[in-house]
N, C-alpha and C positions, 0 to 999 in steps of 0.2 A: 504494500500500500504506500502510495506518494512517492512510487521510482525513490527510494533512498537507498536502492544497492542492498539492502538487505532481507534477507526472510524474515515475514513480518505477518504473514498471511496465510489462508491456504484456499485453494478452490479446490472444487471437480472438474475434471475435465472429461468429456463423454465420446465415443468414437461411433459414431451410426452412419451404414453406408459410406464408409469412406473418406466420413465429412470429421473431425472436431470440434467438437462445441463447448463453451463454458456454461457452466450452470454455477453460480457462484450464491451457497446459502447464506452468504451477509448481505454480498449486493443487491439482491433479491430483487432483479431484474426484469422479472417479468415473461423477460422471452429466452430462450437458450441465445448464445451471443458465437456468430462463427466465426472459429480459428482458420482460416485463411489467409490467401496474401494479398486480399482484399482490406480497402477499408470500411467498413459495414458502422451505418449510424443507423441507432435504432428509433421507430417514431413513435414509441411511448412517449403522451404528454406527460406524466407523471412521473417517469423513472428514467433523465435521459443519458444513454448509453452507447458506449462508440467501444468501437474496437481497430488494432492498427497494426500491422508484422512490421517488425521493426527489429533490426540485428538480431536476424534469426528465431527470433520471439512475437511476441506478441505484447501491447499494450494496451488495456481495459481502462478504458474512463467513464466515470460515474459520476452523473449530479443528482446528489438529493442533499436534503436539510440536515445539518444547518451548513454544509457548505455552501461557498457561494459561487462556486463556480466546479466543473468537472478536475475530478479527482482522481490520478494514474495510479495503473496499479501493473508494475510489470511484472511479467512471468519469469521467473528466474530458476525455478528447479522442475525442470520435466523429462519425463517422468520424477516425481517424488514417490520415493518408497511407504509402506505403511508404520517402519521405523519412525521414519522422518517424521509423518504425521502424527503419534503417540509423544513422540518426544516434543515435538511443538506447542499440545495439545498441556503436557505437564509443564512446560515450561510456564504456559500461559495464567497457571495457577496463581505463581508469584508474581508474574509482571505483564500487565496489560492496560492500554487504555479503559477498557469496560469493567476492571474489577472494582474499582473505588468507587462509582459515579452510573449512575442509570441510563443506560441507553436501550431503548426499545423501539421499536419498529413495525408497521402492519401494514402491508398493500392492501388497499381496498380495492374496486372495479372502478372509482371513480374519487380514491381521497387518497392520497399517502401521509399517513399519519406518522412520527416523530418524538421520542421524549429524548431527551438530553437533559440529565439532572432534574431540574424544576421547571425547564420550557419545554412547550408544547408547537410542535411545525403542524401546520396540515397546509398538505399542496395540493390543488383542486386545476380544474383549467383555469378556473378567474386565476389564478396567481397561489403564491403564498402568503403563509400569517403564521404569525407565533407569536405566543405571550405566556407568559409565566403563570403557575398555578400555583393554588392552593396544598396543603396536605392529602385535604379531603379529594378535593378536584384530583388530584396524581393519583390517590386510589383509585378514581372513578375511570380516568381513562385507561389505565390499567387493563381496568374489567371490562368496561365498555366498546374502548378501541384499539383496543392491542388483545382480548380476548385470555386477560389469565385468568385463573378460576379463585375463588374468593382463601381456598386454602393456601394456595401459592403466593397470595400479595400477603395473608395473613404471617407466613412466615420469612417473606420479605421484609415485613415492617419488624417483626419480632429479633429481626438479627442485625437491623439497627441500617438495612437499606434507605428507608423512608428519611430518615434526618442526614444520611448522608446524602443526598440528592439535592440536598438544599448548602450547602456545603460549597463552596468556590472549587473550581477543580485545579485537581496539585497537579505539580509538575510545567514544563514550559510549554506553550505552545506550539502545534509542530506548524514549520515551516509551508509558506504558500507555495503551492506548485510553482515551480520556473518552466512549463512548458505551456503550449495548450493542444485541447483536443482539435481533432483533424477538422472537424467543419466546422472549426475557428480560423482553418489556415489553406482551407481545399480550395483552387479552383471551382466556381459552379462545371457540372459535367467534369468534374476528372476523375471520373470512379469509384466514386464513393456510392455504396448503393446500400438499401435498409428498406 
């Protein structure tokens, strides 16, 4: 994630017919996104998504909330074994953006909802909005727009998630992307197809 050169990430990568596709269960994209040596923009208004072969790889860009603009994420180990995957996966125990601070996520057919700490995104076609909630309100959407069951927020709040979320979030900010996505920078008609 954000091209920093290092493993930071993990996708699936799927092989049907002959084709590779990403299915990436954070980016939650919506559509399978194809590994070719094309550049493929995808026309989700809600979740937008580009893909780009780029030194033998592949580069995945994602806009959604609260970023503000498309966010790289290059492929750097592929094949990854299922070692690699366990050991990322422990690793991730002790050190990650998402362990201290709430982030939750829900495609709907027509909203992409968003929690980050104590803001609330929802991206519609009018546009986006976010604003900060309540205690109560962060339970509700929870249950309501992201779909967890009242035992699960129940033990969320119990383990002292709920006042963390309200909490400034630690560590530095990571750095803005230095590049941009291709139908930031494509000729119109040069190939770029979705």
């Amino acid at each position: 994630m954000r091209d920093l050169g290092v493993v930071n990430h993990g996708s699936v990568k799927v092989a049907v017919d002959g084709l590779d596709w990403l299915v990436d269960s954070s980016s939650l994209t919506n559509v399978p996104l194809p590994l070719d040596g094309s550049v493929f923009v995808s026309r989700d208004a809600l979740v937008a998504a580009e893909v780009e072969a780029t030194d033998d790889t592949h580069v995945i860009w994602v806009h959604t909330p609260p970023n503000t603009s498309h966010m790289p994420c290059r492929l750097l180990v592929d094949p990854a074994d299922h070692a690699m995957y366990a050991a990322g996966y422990e690793n991730s125990r002790a050190s990650s953006p998402f362990n201290h601070r709430l982030y939750a996520r829900r495609n709907h057919p027509d909203e992409l909802v968003v929690l980050v700490g104590c803001t609330r995104f929802s991206k519609t076609a009018a546009g986006l909005v976010s604003h900060d909630v309540s205690p109560g309100e962060l339970r509700q959407t929870l249950a309501e727009d992201i779909g967890l069951s009242d035992e699960i927020i129940t033990r969320w709040v119990e383990c002292g998630g709920l006042e963390a979320s309200f909490e400034p979030p630690s560590g530095p900010k990571p750095p803005p992307p230095s590049q941009v996505a291709p139908s930031k920078c494509q000729e119109p008609g040069s190939g770029v197809r979705g």
